[in-house]
C-alpha positions as CSV (number, residue, x, y, z in Angstrom):
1,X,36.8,39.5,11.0
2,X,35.6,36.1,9.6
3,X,37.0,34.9,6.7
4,X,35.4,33.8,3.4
5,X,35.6,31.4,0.7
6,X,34.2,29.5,-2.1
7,X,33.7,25.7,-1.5
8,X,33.7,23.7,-4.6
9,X,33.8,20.3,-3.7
10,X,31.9,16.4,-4.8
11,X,31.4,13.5,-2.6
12,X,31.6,9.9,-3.5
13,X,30.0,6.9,-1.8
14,X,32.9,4.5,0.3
15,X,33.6,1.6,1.8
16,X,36.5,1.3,4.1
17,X,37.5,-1.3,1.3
18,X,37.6,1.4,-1.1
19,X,40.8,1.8,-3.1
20,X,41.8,4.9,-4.8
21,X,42.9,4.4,-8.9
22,X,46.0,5.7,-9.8
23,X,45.3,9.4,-10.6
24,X,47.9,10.0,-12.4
25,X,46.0,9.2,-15.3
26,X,43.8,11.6,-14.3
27,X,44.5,15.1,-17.2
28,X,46.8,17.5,-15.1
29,X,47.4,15.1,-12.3
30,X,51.7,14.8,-12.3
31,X,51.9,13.2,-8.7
32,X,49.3,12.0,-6.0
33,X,50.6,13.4,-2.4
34,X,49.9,11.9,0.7
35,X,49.6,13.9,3.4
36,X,48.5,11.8,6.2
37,X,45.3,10.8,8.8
38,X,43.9,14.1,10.4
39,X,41.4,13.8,13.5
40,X,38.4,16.2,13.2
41,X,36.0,16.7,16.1
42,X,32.8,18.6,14.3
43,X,29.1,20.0,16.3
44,X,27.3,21.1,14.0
45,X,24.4,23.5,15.7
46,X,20.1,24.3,14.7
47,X,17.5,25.8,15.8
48,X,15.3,22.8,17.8
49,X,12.8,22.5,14.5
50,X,16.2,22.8,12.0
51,X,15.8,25.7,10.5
52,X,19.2,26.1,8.8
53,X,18.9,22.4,7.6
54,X,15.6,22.9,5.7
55,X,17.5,26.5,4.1
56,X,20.7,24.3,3.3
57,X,23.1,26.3,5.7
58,X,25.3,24.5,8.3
59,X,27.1,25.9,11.5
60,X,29.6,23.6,13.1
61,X,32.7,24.3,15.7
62,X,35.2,21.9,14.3
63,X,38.6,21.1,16.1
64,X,41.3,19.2,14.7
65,X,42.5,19.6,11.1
66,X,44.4,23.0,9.5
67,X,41.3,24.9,9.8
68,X,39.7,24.8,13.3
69,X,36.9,26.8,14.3
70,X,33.7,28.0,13.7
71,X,32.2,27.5,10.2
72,X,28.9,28.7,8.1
73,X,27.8,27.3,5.0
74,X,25.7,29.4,2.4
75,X,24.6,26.9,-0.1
76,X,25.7,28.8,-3.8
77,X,25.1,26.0,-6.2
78,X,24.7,21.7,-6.4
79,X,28.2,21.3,-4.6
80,X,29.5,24.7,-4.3
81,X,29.0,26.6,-1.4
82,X,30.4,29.8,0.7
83,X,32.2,29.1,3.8
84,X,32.6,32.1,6.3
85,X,35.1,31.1,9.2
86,X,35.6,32.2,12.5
87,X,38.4,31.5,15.0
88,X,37.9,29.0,17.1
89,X,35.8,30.2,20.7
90,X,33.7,28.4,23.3
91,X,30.7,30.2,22.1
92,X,29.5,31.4,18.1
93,X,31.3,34.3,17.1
94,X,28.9,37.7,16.8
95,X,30.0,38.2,13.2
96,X,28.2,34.7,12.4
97,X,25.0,35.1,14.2
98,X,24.6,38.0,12.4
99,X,24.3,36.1,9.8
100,X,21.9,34.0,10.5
101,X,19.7,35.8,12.0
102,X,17.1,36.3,10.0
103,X,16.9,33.0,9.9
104,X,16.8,32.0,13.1
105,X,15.6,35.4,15.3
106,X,14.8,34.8,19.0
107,X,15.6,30.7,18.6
108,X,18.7,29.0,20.1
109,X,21.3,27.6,18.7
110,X,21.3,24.3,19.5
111,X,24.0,21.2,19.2
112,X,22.0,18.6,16.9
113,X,24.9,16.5,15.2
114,X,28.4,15.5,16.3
115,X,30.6,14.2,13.6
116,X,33.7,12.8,14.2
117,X,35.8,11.8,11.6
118,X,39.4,9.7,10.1
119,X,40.1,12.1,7.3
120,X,42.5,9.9,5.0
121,X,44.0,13.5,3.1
122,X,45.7,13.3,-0.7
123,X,46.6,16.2,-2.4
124,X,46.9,16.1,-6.4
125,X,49.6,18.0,-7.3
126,X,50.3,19.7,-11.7
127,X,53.9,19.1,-13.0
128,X,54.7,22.8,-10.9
129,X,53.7,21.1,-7.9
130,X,50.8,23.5,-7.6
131,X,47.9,21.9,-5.4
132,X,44.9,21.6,-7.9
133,X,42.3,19.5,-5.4
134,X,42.4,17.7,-2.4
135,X,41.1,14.6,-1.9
136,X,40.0,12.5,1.7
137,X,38.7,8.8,2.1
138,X,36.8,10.3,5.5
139,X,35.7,7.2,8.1
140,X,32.6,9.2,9.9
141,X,30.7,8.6,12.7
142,X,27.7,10.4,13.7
143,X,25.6,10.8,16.5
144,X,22.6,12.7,17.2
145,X,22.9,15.0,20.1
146,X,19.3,16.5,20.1
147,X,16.7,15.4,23.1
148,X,14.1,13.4,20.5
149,X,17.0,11.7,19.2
150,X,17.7,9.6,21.9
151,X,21.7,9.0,21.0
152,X,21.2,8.0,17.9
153,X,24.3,7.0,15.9
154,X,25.2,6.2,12.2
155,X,28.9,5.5,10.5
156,X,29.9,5.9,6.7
157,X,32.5,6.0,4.4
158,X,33.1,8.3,2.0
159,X,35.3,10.5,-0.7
160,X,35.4,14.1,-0.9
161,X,37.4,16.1,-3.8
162,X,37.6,19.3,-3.0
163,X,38.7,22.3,-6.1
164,X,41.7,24.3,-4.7
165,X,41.4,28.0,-4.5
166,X,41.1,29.2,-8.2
167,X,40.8,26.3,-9.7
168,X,39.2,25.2,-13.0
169,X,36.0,23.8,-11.8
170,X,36.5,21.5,-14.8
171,X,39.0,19.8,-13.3
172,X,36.8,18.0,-11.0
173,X,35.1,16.0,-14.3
174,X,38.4,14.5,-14.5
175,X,38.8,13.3,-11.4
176,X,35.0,12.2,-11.6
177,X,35.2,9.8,-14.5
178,X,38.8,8.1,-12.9
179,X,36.6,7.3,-10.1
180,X,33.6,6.6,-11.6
181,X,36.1,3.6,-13.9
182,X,37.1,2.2,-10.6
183,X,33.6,2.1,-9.8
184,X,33.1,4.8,-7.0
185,X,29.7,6.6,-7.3
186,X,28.6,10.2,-6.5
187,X,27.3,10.4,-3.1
188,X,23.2,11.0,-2.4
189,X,23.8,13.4,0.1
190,X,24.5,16.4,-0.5
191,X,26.8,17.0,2.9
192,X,27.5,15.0,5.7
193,X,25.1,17.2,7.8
194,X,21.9,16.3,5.8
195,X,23.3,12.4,6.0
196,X,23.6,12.2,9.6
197,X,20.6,13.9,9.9
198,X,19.2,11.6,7.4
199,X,20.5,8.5,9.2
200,X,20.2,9.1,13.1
201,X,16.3,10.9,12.7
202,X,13.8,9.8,15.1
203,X,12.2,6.3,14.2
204,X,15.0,4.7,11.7
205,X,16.9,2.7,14.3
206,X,20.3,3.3,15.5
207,X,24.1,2.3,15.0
208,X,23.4,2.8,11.0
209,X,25.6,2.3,8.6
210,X,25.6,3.2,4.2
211,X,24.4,-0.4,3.8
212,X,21.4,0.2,6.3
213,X,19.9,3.3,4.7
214,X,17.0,2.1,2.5
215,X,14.6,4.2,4.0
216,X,16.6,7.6,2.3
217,X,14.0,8.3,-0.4
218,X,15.0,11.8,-0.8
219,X,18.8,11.6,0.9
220,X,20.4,14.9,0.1
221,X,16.6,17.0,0.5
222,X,17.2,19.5,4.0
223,X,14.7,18.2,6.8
224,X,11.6,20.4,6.6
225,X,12.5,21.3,3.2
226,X,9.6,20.9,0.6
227,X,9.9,19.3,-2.2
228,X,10.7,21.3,-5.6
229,X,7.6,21.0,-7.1
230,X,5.5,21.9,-3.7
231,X,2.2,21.6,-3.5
232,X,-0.7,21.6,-5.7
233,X,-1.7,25.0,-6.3
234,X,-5.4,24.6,-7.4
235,X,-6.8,28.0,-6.2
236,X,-6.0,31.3,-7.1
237,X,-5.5,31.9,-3.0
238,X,-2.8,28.9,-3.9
239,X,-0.6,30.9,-6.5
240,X,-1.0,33.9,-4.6
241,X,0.1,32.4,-0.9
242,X,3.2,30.6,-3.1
243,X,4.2,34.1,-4.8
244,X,4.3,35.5,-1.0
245,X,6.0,33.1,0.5
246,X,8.9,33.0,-2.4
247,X,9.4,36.6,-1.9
248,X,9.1,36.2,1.5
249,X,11.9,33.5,1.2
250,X,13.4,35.5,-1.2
251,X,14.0,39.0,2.0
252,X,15.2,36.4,4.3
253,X,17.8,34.5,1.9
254,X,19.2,37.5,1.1
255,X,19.7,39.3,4.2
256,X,23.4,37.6,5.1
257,X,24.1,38.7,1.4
258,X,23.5,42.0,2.7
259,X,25.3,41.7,5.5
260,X,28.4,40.6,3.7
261,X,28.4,43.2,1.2
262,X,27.8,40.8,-1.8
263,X,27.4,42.4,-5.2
264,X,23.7,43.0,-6.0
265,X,22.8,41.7,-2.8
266,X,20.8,45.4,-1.7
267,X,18.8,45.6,-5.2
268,X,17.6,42.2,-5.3
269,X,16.1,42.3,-1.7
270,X,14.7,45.6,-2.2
271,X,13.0,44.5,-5.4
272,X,11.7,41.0,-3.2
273,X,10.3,43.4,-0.8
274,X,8.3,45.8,-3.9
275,X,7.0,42.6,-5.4
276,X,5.6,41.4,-1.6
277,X,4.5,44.5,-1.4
278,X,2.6,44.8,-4.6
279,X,1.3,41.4,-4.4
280,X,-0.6,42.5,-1.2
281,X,-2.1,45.6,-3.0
282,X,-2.8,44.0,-6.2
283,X,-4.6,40.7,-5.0
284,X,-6.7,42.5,-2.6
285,X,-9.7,40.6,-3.4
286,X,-7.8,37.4,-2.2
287,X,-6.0,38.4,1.0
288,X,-7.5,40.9,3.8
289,X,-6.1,44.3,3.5
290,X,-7.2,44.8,7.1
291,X,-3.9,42.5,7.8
292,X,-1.8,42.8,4.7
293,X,-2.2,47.6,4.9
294,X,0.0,47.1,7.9
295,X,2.6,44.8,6.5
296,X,2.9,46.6,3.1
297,X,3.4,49.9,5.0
298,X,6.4,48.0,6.9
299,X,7.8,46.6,3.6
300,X,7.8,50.4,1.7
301,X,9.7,51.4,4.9
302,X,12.1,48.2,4.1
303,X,12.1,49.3,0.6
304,X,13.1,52.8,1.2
305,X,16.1,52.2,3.6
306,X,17.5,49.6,1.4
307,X,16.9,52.0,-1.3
308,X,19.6,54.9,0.2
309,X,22.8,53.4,-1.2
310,X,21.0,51.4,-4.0
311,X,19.5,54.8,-5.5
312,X,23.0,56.5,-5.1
313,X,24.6,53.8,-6.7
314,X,22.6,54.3,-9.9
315,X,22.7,58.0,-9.9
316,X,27.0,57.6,-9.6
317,X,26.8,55.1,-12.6
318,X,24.5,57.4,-14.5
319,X,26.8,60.7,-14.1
320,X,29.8,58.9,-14.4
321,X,29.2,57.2,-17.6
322,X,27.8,60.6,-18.6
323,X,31.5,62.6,-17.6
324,X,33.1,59.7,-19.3
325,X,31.4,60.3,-22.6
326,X,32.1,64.3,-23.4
327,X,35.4,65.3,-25.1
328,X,38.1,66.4,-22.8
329,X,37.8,69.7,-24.3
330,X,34.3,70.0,-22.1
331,X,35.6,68.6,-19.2
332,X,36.1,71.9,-17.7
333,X,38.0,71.9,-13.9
334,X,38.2,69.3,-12.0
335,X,34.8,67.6,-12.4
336,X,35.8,63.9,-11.6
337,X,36.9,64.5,-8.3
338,X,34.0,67.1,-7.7
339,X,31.8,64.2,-8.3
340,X,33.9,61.7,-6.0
341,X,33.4,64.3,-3.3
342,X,29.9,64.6,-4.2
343,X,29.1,61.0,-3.9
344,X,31.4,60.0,-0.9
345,X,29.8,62.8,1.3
346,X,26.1,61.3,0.5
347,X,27.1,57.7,0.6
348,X,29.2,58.1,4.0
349,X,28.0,55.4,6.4
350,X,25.2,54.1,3.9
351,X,26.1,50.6,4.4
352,X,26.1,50.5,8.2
353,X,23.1,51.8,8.4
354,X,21.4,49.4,6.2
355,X,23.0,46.7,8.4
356,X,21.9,48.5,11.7
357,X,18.3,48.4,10.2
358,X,18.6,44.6,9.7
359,X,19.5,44.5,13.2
360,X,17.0,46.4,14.3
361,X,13.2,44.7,16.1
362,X,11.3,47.0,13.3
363,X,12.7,44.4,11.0
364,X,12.8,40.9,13.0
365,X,9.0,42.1,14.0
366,X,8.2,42.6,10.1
367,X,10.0,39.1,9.2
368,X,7.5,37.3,12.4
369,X,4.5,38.7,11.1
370,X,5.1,37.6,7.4
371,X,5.6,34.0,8.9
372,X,2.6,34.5,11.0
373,X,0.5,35.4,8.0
374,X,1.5,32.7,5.9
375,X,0.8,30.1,9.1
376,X,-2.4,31.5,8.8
377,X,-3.4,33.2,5.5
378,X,-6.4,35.9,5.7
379,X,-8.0,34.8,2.7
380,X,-11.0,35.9,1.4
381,X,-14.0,34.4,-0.6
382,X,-12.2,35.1,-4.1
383,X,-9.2,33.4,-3.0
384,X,-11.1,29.6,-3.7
385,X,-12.1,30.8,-7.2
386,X,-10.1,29.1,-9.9
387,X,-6.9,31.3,-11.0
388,X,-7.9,31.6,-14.7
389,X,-11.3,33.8,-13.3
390,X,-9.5,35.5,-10.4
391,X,-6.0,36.1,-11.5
392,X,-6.8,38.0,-14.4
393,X,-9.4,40.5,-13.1
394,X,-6.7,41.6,-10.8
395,X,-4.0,41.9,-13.1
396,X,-6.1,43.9,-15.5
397,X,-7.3,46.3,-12.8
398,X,-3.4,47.2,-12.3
399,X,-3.5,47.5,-15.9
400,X,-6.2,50.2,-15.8
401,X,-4.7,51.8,-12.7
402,X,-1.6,52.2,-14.8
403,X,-3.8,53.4,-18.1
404,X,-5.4,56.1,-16.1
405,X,-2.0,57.6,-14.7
406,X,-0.4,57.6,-18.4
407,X,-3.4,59.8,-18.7
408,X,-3.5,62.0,-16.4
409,X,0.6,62.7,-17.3
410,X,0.3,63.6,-20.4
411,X,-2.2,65.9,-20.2
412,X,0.3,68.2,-18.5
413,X,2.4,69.9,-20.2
414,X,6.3,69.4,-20.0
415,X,7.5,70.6,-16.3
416,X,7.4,69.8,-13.1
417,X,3.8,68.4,-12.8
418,X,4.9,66.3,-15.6
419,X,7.6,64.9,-14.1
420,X,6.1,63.5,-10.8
421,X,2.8,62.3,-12.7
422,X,5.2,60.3,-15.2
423,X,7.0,59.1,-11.8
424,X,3.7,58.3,-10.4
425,X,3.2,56.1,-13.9
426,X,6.4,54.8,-13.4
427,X,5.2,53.4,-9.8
428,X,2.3,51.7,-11.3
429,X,4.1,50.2,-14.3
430,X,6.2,48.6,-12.0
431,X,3.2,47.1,-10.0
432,X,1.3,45.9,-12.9
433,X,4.3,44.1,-14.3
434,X,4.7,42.4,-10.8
435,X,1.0,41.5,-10.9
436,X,2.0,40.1,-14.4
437,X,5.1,38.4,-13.2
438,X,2.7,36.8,-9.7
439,X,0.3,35.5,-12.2
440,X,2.4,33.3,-14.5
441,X,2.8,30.3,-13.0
442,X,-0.9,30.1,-13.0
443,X,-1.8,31.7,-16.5
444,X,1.6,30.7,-18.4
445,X,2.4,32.6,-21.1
446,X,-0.2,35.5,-21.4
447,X,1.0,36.4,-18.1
448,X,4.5,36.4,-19.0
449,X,3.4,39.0,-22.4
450,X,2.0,41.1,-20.1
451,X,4.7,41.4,-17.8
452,X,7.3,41.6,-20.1
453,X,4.9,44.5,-22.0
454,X,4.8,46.6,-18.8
455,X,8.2,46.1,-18.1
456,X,8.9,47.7,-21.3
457,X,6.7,50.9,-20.5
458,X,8.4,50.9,-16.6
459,X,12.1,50.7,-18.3
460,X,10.7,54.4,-20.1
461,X,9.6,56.0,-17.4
462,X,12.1,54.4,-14.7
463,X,14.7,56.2,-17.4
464,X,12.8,59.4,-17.3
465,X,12.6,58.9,-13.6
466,X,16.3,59.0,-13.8
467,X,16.9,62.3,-15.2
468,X,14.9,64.1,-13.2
469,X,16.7,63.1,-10.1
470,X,20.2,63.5,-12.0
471,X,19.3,66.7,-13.1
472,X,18.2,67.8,-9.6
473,X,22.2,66.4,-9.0
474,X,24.0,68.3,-11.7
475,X,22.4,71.5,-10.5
476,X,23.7,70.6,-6.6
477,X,26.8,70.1,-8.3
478,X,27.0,73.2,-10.5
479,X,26.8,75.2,-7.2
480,X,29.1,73.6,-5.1
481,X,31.4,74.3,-8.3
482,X,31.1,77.6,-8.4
483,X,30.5,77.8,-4.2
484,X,34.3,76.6,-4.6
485,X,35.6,78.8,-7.4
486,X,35.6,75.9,-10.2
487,X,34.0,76.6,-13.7
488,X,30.2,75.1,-13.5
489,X,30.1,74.6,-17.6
490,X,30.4,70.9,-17.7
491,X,27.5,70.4,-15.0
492,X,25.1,72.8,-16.8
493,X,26.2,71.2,-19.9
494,X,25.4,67.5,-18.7
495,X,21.9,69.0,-16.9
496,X,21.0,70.3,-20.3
497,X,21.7,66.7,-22.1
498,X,19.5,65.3,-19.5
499,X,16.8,67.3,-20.2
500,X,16.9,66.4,-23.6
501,X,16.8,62.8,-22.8
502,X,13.7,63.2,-20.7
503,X,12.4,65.1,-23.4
504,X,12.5,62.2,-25.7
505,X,11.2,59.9,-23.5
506,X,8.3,61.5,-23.4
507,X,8.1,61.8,-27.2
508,X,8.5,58.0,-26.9
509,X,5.6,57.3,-24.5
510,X,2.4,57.5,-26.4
511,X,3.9,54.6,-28.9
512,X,4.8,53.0,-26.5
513,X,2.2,52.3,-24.3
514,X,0.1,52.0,-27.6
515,X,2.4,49.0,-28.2
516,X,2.1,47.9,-24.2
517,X,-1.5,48.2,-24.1
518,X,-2.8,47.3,-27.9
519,X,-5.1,45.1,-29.1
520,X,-6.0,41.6,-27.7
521,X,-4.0,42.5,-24.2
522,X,-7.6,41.6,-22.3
523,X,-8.3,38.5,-24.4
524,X,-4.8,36.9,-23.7
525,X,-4.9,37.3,-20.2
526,X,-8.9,36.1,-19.9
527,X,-7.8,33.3,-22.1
């Protein structure tokens, strides 16, 4: 199994006349350890068009030093990242490809930067003698190992102050402004990877050192990384192609969260893959459904097999808090383990099933032809309008949609037709407050009204949606109790609470949509 930790670390420009201040003024620091020269060998591997480097991620097989082997980087935040090591092994472990493979599909791995480097190590020790960070003067030199790079070399100097495990991120402020009084600076780079990148690229001359690097205008940007800002989204095919493209970003980022187990990881991809979904349907007008039917049919099937543990998850949480809440006087038999039973036997395997699916072609196929399409975006005549004329009509027609199931819902009376035309409301709240939520960076703050509106009405009816399926629970519960000889009061007795909480949502509804939908909702958004 790889192992996995948090990387909180800062770099520091050097010369190799930099001298270290005495960091014992530094607050905490008691003494300043040295702990010698270490030799470290490091190839740091891409796909030929540097595909992890424009997503921030780095693979290298490093020798030499305490921690040899393989290594992958998951960028977390500006200079803290997630390490996942491997032993070391003439070829990349299959726990680590894994985790990049959404990234990087059918591409090789190939070597594109070999760092060797001095690393000078100091460890700042409290008054316990309890490491707090470590810090290295590292001498590196790099050189380019891919074909267009034609041996390309570059050599720096720098400092690197790396948090120990558990420590107070704080800490590394103080050792910042004792280096920053001695006149050391914060490196522009945000790793050594995106330097020698940087440094040894095609057409900036060779045998580079930190003096030698005017040319870094955006030092510390991934190669093939756009800028922040991106560009200028003038259409309403613009805003749309950018909303599909950040959810599209948003599946593939996520996927080695996934894998890992990370908390949240499942929910947040399956709601990326709803909102590309519902983009598609809702911005018809602007992309051709004869190409985008096929994909959104791929992404429900996405949505649903993420959705198996996810929706078991919330169901757990919902009875749980629900046992937790009744005196112990109606806790009759043994209902907390009944529901650990319950919820085991459904659950079993859940996880490596949603990994197998990320393995699967289905998948890798769906992720290709999302690239594809944004290569080469079917867009349709409505797409060059302006996004205050085309924006809005679609985002009012969900608004309708949504409308005209509230409708039809509550001209039922309270039952099961009810209950799967509120779920069918429920489906369409969520996609008009996605069509909200796709719309505001062109339309600003009507948009963001309107979103937050619907979300309102979908939080309703996603909490009636609830109790319908926990009800359908507690009564699969209630007669496995009594299947097993156990009293079946406290199930009937949650089932009936339930039912009363679904009855009051519906009570609720009619005011509440009245608010959602009120006056001046088609103004706003038309501007």
């Amino acid at each position: 199994m790889a192992d996995s930790k948090r990387e909180i670390e800062r770099k520091y420009e050097a010369t190799p006349e930099t001298r270290l201040p005495d960091l014992t003024r530094a607050a905490g620091v008691f003494e300043v350890v040295h702990r010698g020269v270490r030799e470290l060998d490091a190839v740091y591997y891409d796909t030929d068009d540097l595909r992890l480097a424009a997503a921030s991620l780095t693979l290298r097989r490093r020798t030499g030093g305490d921690d040899e082997g393989w290594h992958l980087k998951f960028p977390v935040a500006t200079g803290i990242r997630d390490e996942i090591g491997a032993p070391l092994a003439d070829t990349l472990p299959d726990g680590l490809a894994a985790l990049l493979r959404s990234r990087v599909r059918h591409a090789a791995l190939v070597p594109v930067v070999r760092l060797r480097s001095a690393r000078d190590v100091h460890h700042l020790l409290d008054a316990d003698g309890a490491l707090l960070a470590e810090l290295s003067i590292d001498e590196v030199r790099a050189e380019r190992l891919t074909e267009d790079g034609g041996g390309a070399t570059a050599a720096w100097t720098e400092i690197e102050v790396e948090l120990a495990d558990d420590g107070d991120p704080a800490f590394l402020d103080v050792v910042e402004r004792r280096l920053r009084k001695a006149g050391v600076r914060p490196s522009a780079s945000s790793s050594k990877l995106a330097r020698a990148l940087d440094e040894t690229a095609p057409g900036t001359g060779h045998h580079k050192s930190e003096h030698k690097s005017k040319h870094r205008n955006d030092r510390g940007k991934a190669p093939g990384k756009a800028s922040a800002s991106g560009p200028a989204k003038a259409t309403a095919g613009d805003h749309v192609l950018a909303y599909v493209r950040e959810q599209t970003e948003a599946i593939i980022t996520l996927d080695p969260a996934v894998r890992r187990g990370l908390p949240d990881s499942v929910h947040r991809m399956r709601v990326a893959t709803r909102r590309l979904r519902s983009a598609f349907r809702t911005y018809r007008r602007i992309l051709d459904r004869t190409l985008t039917d096929p994909l959104g049919e791929e992404l429900k099937w996405l949505a649903a097999e993420l959705g198996v543990d996810r929706d078991q998850e919330v169901l757990d949480e919902r009875l749980s808090d629900a046992l937790a809440a009744l005196p112990r006087t109606l806790r009759l038999g043994p209902v907390r383990g009944r529901l650990r039973i319950w919820s085991t036997a459904r659950r079993a395997g859940s996880r490596r099933r949603t990994v197998a699916v990320l393995d699967g072609q289905r998948y890798l196929t769906l992720l290709d032809s999302l690239d594809a399409l944004l290569a080469d975006p079917p867009l349709l005549p409505d797409a060059a309008r302006s996004p205050g004329r085309a924006l809005p009509r679609a985002v009012l027609k969900d608004h309708d949609r949504l409308a005209a199931r509230i409708d039809h819902a509550l001209v039922h009376p309270p039952g099961h037709e009810r209950d799967l035309a509120l779920h069918e409301a429920r489906k369409a709240a969520k996609r008009a407050r996605y069509a909200g939520e796709a719309a505001r960076p062109a339309l600003g703050g009507p948009a963001k009204r309107f979103a937050r509106r619907m979300k309102d009405v979908q939080k309703l009816l996603g909490d009636h949606q609830d109790s319908v399926v926990a009800r359908d629970a507690l009564r699969d519960l209630a007669v496995q109790a009594h299947a097993a000889g156990e009293s079946a009061f406290t199930w009937g007795l949650l089932h009936g609470q339930e039912e009363a909480r679904a009855a009051a949502r519906e009570r609720e509804l009619p005011e509440s949509w009245a608010r959602a939908s009120g006056p001046g909702l088609r103004a706003d958004l038309k501007g």
